[in-house]
N, C-alpha and C positions, 0 to 999 in steps of 0.2 A: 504494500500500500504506500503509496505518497505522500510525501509529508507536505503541510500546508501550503509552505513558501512555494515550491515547486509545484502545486496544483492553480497557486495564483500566478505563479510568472508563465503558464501555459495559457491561463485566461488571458493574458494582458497581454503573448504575443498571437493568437487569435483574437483578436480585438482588433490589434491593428492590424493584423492582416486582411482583416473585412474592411476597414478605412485604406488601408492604403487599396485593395481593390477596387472600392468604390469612389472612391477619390484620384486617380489613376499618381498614387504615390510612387516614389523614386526615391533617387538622392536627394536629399534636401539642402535646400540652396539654402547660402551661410552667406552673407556678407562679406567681401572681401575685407581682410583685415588692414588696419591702418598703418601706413608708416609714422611712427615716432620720431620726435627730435628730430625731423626735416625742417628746414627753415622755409617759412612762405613768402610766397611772393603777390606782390600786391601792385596791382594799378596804379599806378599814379592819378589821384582826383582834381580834376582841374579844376581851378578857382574862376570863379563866377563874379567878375565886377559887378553883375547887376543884383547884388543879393542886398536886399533891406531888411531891416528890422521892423520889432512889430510895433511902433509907437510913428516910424514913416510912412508903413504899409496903411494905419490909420487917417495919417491926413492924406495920403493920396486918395484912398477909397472912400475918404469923410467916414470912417469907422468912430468905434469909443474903444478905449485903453483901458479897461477896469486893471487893477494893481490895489492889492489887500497888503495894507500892510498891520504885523500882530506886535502888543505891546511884548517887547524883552521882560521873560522870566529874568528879577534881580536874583540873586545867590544870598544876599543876606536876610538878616529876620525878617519875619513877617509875625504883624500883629493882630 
């Protein structure tokens, strides 16, 4: 008679053997792994003279500039 482990690991590889049948299973595809500590390389981004802020961007467009400012937590007592 068979001992438990080996009646479950006969389940588990019938099991998938009805998924990988019905699934038309294979090799399974694994992500090719990364190279480490290569150094990258990057684009150079080129600068945009026409770039504005948003306080210009506002009076060009007649926008509004909401800006919250919060009172400073002091560090000494409070009474």
């Amino acid at each position: 008679m068979a001992n438990h482990a080996d009646s479950l690991a006969d389940i588990g590889r019938g099991g998938f053997a009805l998924l990988d049948r019905f699934y038309g299973g294979g090799a399974s595809v694994r992500a090719p792994k990364k190279p480490y500590n290569v150094p990258q390389q990057h684009a150079p981004i080129p600068s945009n003279k026409n770039v504005i802020d948003s306080k210009k961007a506002a009076e060009k467009y007649k926008g509004v500039v909401i800006v919250e400012y919060y009172k400073k937590k002091s560090a000494g007592w409070h009474f």
